[in-house]
C-alpha positions as CSV (number, residue, x, y, z in Angstrom):
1,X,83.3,112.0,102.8
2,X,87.0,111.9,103.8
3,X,89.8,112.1,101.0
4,X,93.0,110.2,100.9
5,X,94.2,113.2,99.1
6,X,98.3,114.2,100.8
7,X,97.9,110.9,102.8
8,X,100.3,109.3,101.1
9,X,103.6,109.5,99.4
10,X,106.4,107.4,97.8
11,X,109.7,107.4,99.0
12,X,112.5,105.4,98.3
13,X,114.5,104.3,95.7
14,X,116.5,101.0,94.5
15,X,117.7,99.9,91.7
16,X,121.1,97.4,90.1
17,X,123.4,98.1,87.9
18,X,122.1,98.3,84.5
19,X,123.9,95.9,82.0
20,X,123.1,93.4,79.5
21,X,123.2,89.9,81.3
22,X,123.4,90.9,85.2
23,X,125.0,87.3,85.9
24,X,122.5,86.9,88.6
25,X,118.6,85.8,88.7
26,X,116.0,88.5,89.0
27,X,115.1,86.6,92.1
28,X,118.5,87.8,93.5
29,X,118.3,91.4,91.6
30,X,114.8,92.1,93.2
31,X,116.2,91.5,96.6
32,X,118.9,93.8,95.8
33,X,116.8,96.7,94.4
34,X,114.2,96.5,97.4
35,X,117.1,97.0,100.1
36,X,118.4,99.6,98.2
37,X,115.1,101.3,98.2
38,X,114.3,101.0,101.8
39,X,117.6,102.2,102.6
40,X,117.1,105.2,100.1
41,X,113.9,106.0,102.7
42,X,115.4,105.8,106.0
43,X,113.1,102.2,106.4
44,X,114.2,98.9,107.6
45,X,112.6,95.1,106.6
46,X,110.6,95.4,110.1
47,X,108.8,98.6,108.5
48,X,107.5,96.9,105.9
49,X,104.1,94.3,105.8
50,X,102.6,94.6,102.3
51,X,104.6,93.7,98.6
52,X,103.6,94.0,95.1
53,X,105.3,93.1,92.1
54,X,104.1,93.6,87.9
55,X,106.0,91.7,85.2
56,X,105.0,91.1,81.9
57,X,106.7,88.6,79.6
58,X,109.9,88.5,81.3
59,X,112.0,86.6,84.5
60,X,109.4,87.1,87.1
61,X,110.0,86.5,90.7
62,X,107.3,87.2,93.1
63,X,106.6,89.1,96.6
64,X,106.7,85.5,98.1
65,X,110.0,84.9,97.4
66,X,111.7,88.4,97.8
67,X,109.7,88.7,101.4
68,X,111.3,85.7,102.4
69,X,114.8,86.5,101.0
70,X,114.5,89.8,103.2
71,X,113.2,88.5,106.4
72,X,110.2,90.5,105.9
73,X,106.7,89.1,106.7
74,X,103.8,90.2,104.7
75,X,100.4,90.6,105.7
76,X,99.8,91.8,102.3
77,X,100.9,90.9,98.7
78,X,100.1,90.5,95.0
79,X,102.1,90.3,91.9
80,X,100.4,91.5,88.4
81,X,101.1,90.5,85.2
82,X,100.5,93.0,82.3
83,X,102.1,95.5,80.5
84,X,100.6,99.0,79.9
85,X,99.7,101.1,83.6
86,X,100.5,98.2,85.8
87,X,103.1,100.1,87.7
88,X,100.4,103.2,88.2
89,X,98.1,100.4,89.1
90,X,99.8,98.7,91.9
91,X,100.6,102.7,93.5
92,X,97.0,102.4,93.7
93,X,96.0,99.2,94.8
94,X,98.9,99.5,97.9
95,X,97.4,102.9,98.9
96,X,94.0,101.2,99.0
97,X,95.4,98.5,100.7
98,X,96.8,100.8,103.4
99,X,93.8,102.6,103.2
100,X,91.3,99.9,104.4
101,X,93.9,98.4,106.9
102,X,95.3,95.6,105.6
103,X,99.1,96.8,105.7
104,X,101.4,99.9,106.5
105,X,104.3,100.3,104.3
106,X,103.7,98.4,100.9
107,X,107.0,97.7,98.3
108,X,106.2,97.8,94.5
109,X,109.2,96.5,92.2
110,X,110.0,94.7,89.5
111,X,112.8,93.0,88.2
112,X,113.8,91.7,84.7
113,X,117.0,90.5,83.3
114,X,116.8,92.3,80.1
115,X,119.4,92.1,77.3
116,X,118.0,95.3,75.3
């Protein structure tokens, strides 16, 4: 039995300013964030072929849209909504979706236009 044990990592990291009221839609914010992050890990749009998103309660935008926005084309996506582990659970669904093939490089973000 093989292990996906030290097969995979996360790198990257992108995020916007953090302010009550960002003046802009999550939409726009999420598109933001994800080219920050792929910059952050040396990775361009072309790199990239799976998406996920989690939400819960607030401004969704999904993988659809942000793909699109990016020029990126996805042979892979999915956007959750829940609260609680969400965020561990989409880590784990992209690594089994890597795992079984269906994409290389997966995103996970989400994006919210808070005013806490």
């Amino acid at each position: 039995m093989s292990s996906i044990s030290d097969k995979y990592c996360i790198v990257g990291v992108g995020e916007t300013e953090y302010k009550r009221g960002a003046g802009m839609s999550t939409r726009q914010m999420a598109a933001i964030a994800v080219t920050r992050a792929l910059a952050d890990a040396g990775l361009t749009a072309a790199d990239v072929d799976g998406m996920m998103s989690y939400s819960f309660g607030d401004n969704a935008v999904n993988s659809q849209a942000v793909s699109h926005d990016l020029g990126i084309r996805l042979n892979f996506f999915m956007d959750v909504q829940g609260g609680g582990s969400s965020s561990e659970a989409i880590v784990g669904l992209a690594m089994g979706a890597i795992e079984v093939g269906m994409c290389k490089t997966v995103v996970l973000y989400r994006s919210m236009n808070g005013f806490s």
